[in-house]
N, C-alpha and C positions, 0 to 999 in steps of 0.2 A: 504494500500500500504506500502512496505517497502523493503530495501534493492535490490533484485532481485531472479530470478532464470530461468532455463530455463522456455517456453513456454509449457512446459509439466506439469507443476505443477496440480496437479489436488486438485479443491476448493469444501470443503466440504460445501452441501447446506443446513445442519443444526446441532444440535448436538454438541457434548463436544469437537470436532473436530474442528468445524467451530468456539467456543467461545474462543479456544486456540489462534488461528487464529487472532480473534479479541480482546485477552487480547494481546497480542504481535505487532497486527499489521503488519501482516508480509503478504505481499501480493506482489509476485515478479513480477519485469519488462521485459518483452520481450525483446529478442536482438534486434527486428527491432527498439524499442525506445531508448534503451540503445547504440546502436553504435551514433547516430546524436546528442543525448545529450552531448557523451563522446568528439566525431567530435567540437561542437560549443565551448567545454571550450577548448579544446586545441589547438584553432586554435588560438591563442595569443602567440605560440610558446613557452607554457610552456614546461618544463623539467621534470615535476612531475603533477601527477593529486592525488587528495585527496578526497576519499567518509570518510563520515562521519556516516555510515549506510553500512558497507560491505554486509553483508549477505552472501549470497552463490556466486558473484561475477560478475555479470551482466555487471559492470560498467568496472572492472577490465580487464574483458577478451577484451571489447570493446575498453581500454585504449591501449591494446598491438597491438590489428589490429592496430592502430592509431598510434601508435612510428615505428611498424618493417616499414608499410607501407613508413616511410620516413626516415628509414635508423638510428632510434635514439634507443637508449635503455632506454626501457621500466620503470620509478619511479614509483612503485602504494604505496600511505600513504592512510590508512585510521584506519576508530575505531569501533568495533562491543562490542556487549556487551551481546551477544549469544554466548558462544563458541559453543553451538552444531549445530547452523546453520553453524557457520564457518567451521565447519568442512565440509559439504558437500561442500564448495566452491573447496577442494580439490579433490573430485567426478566432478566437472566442469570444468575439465579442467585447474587449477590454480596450480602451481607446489609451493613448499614450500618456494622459492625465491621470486615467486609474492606473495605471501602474507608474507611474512618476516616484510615487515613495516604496518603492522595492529596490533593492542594494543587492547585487551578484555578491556573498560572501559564503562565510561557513558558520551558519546560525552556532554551530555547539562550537566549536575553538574560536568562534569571534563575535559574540555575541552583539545586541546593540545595547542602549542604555534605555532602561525602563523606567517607571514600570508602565506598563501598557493596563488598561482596563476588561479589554476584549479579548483573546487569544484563541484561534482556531487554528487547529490543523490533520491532515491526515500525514505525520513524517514517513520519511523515509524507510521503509520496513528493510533492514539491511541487518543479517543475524550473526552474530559473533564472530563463525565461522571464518567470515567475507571481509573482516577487518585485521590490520595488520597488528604486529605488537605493539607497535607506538601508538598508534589510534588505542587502543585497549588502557594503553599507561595512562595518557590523558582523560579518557576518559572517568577512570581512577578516581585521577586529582578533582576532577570536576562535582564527581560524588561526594566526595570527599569533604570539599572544600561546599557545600551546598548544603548536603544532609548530615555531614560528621562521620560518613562511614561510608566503603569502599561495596561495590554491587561483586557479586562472584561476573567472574568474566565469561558467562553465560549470555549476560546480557548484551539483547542488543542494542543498535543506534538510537530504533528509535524510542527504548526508555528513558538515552539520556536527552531523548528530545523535550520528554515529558516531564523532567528533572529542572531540566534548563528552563524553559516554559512556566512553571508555577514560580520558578524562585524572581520571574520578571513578572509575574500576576500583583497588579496593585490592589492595596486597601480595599473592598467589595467588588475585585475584579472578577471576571468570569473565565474560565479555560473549556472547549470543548475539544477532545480529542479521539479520532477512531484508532482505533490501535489495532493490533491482531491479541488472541486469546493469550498468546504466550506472555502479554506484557502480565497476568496475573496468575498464571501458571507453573513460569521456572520455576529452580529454585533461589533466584532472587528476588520474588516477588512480594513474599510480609516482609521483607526488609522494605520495599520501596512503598508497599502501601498501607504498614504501619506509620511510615513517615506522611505519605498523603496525608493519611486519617486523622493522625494526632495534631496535625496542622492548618489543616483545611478545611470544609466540607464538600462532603461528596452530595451534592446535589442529584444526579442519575446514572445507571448504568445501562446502558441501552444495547440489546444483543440482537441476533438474526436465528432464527431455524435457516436451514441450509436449503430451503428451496427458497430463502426470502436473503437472499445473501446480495449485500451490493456489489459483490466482484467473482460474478459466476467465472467459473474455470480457475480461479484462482486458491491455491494450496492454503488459507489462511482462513482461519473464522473471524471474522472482525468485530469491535465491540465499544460500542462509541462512551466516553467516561466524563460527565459532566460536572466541575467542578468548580467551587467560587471561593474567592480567599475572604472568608467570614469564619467565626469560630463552630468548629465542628457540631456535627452533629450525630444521633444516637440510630436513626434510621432514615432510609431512603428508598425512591421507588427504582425496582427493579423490571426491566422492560425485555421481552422477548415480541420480535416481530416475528408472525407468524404467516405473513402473506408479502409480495413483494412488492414495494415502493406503495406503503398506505398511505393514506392520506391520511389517515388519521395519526400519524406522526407528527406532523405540521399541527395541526389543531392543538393536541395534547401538548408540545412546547408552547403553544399562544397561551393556553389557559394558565399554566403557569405549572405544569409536570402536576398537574394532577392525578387523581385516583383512577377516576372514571374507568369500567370497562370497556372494552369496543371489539369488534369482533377480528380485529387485524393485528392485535396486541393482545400480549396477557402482561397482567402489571400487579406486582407482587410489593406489600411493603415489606421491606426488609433491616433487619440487624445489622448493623456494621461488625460488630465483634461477630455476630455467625455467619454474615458474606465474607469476611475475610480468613476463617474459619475454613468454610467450606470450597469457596474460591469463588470472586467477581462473577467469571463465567460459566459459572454452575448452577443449577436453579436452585434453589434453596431448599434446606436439608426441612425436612420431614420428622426427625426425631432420629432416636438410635434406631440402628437397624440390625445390632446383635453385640457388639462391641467384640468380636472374632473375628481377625484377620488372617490374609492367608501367611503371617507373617508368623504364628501359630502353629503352622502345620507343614512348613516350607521354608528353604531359601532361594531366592532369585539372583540372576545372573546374566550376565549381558551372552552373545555369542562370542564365537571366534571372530576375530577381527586381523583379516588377512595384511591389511595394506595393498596387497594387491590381487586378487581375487584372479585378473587374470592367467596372471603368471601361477598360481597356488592352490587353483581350482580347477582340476581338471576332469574333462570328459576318463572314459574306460579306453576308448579308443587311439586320446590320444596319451594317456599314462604308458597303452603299450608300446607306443610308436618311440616312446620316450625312453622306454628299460627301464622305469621307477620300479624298485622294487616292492612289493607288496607289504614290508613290515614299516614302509616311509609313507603308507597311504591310510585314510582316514576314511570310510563311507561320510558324506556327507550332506547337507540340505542349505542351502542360500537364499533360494528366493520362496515368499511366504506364496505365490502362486505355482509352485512347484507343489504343494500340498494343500489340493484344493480342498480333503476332508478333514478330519479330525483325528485320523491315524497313520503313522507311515507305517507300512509294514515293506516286507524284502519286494514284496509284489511291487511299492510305489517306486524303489530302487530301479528295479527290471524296466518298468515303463519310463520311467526319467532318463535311462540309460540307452532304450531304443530310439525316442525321441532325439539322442543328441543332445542332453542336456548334461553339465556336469553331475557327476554326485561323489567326486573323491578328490579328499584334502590333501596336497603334497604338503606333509608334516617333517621335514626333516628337523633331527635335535643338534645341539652344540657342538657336535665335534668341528673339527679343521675341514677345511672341504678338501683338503687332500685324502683325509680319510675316507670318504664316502667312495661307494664303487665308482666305473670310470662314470655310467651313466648321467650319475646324479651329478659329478664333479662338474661334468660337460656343463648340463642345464644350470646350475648355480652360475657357471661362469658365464654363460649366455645370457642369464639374467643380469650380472654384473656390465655385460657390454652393454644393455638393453637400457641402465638405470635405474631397476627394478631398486637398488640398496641405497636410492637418494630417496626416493616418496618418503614422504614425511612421518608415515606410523612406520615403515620397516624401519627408517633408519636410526629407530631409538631402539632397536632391537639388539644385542650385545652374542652372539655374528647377528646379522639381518637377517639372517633365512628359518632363523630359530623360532618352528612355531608354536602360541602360546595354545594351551593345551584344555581340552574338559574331559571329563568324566562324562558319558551320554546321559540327559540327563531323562529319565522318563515321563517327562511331563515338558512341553516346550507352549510357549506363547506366541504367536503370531501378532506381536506389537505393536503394528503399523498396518492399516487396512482402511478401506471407505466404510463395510458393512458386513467384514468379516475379521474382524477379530476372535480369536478362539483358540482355546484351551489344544494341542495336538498330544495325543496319548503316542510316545514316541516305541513302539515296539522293535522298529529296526535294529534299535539303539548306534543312531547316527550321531554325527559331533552336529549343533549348529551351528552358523554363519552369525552376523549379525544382523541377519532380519527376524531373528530369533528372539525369544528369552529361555535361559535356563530354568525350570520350575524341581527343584533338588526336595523332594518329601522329606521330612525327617525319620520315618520309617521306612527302609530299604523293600520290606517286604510286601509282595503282587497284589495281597489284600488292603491292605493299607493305600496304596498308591491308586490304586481303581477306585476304593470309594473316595478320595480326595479328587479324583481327576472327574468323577462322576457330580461331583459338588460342583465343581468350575464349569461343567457344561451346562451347569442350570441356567434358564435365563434371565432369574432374578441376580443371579452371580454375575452376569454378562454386562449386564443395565449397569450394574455399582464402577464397572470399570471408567464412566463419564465420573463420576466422585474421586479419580486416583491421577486420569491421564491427561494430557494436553491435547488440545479439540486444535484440527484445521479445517480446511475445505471441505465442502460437499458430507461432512458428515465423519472423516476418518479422527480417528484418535490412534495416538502414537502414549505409551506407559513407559517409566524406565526402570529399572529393578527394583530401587528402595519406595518407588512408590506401589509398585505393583506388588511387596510385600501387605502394604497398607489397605489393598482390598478386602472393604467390609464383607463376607460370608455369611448369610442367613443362616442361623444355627439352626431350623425347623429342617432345614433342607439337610444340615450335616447329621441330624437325628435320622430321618428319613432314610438315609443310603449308609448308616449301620459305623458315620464316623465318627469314633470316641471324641473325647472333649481334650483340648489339648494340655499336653503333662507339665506337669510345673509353669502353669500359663495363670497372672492374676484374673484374664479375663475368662475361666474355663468357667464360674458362676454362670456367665451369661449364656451357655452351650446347651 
């Protein structure tokens, strides 16, 4: 997400196109979000409104309905740092007066001087990964020197966009800002919105169902977070749209975030100590749901993480082409659509492997690669001409070909999915990849591990995994190990399929 543009933008669905896209972050806001954003800051009677994130002018255009409509002339400040997006803001409609107070800079390292009243924006959604160390350092110091405390470097740009952003919010200013789910998500996020909370108030949080999403095709759940610098408060209304581009969005920021129902919205009053609890964008908790986690009856664990999958994932065909010997090779599984059910067994092997698809890990251990037969010497060294020993996870490797190793584990997670998330009962007993999670029972034994694995295909078990994981596009959720311990389990359910209550657990009462 980033900046705006019109509804026509059309999103590239792969390609050098789409990765522009996502080195930039430029993914623009519709007008039907862009006017009620623009509506909720300036309804404090400011005289100027301030994006920090121009882009092509979304915000801008939706600022002047907003002044002519009451008789006031039009202030737009803001800061881009694309002149050639900016340029098309003049393609939109924006005449060279309305953007006259926008300055080509770098909003987060060069701030302007506030405080501004108004603040809207959709920033730049650009994710840690994509940023370099020194951007990451500074950005640091910036938390730092703002909130008194440093973010895990998880976080991305545009948190510190929302950092930067309130700390230039004046005396009964207002901020509106769409973000993606992750800004309340990672695990930087009660550090960043305990500091909101305790600081600020949270006015609204306004989310999308996924068939109501303003940036169809796009990997990210968005979630618009409406904020005034006035002394906090104890609850706020929580918004999920449930049809796309309502009107009755518009209406409900006029009246002033009110209650009302409507058929395009569901609108929840909400706890800040239990939205923050439970998570911003998550619907709000319901009560307990058993206090038994699968953290109880399991350990979780990421997969193998090759660095390079190609070079160390190999087909049967070409393992033999290669002379890898068999005590250097791993049965394997990588892609979670390689396992369309909920079991692999030798059979799913066999068809993976007629297909053409890999399913064996070249695992080689620490020795000298002069040790290794001539075969393997060969490929290690082919790998080495190749570069395979600079990518960036092998080369923290101590030799780089040394790989890191599991235990099969009999229960795997399929982590990352649109609408198939799911428990896989691992009978092959294959290593995974990392499109995997390891699910480790603390009972080794067949009976123990079926009725735990039989617990997780429940689909009250399924539902709870929105309360643990990080929501994107179109519906998918991605978990990570320590929170995918943290899944609630219906204990009616674990009575049900004959599984004991777990042993030296303070929560086993609630079993």
């Amino acid at each position: 997400m980033r900046g705006e543009l019109t509804e026509s933008q059309v999103i590239p669905r792969n390609g050098s196109d789409r990765e522009i896209l996502r080195e930039k972050g430029q993914f623009w806001t519709p007008d039907w979000v862009a006017g009620p954003m623009a509506r909720y800051v300036l309804g404090n009677g400011s005289n100027h409104i301030f994006d920090p994130a121009v882009g092509t002018g979304a915000f801008f255009r939706a600022a002047k309905r907003v002044f002519l409509e009451a008789g006031r002339t039009p202030h737009l400040r803001g800061i881009e740092i694309d002149r050639e997006v900016l340029d098309l803001a003049r393609c939109n409609g924006l005449s060279h007066d309305d953007l006259s107070g926008v300055t080509i800079d770098d909003f987060i390292l060069r701030p302007p001087q506030g405080p501004f009243q108004a603040i809207v924006a959709n920033p730049p959604y650009i994710r840690h990964h994509r940023l370099t160390r020194r951007t990451k350092d500074e950005l640091k110091k910036i938390s730092a020197n703002i909130m008194g405390t440093t973010l895990d470097g998880r976080a991305g740009l545009h948190v510190y966009f929302l950092i930067r952003a309130l700390h230039l919010l004046g005396d009964k200013g207002r901020l509106a800002f769409i973000m993606p789910a992750d800004t309340c998500e990672g695990v930087f996020s009660s550090t960043v919105w305990n500091w909101v909370t305790q600081n600020y108030r949270l006015d609204a949080v306004i989310t999308f169902a996924p068939t109501a999403t303003p940036f169809p095709r796009v990997d990210t759940n968005p979630i618009i977070f409406m904020i005034a610098n006035e002394a906090p408060n104890t609850h706020f209304p929580w918004v999920k749209c449930i049809r796309p581009q309502p009107e009755a969005l518009k209406d409900w920021v006029v009246s002033g975030l009110g209650q009302a129902e409507c058929g395009d919205m569901e609108i929840s009053r909400r706890n800040v100590a239990e939205a923050l609890s439970t998570g911003l964008s998550r619907k709000p908790a319901t009560g307990s749901i058993g206090g038994v986690t699968l953290r109880d009856f399991a350990e979780v664990r990421r997969g193998i993480a090759t660095g390079a999958n190609d070079f160390f994932f190999l087909t049967s065909t070409r393992a033999g082409e290669l002379g890898i010997p068999d005590d250097l090779l791993v049965p394997a599984v990588a892609r979670t659509r390689d396992v369309p059910g909920n079991k692999i067994t030798l059979e799913t092997l066999r068809n993976l492997d007629a297909k053409g698809r890999p399913t064996l890990l070249f695992s080689p251990d620490g020795r000298a690669i002069d040790d290794f037969p001539t075969s393997v010497r060969e490929y290690l060294l082919k790998g080495e001409a190749l570069g395979i020993h600079r990518k960036s996870l092998v080369a923290t490797r101590r030799p780089w070909y040394k790989m890191e190793t599991r235990t099969p584990p009999p229960i795997l997670f399929a982590y990352l999915g649109r609408r198939n998330v799911r428990f896989v009962r691992n009978l092959a007993e294959v290593a995974p990849l990392t499109g995997f999670l390891c699910v480790y029972p603390h009972q080794d034994n067949r009976e123990y591990v079926d009725h735990l694995w039989s617990v997780l295909q429940q689909p009250e078990t399924v539902s709870n995994l929105s309360l643990v994981g990080k929501s994107y596009g179109a519906g998918a959720i991605k978990v990570e190990p320590r929170a995918l311990e943290k899944l609630p389990l219906p204990p009616e359910i674990g009575l049900e399929v004959g599984l004991d209550s777990p042993p030296n657990s303070e929560q086993a009462k609630f079993w």
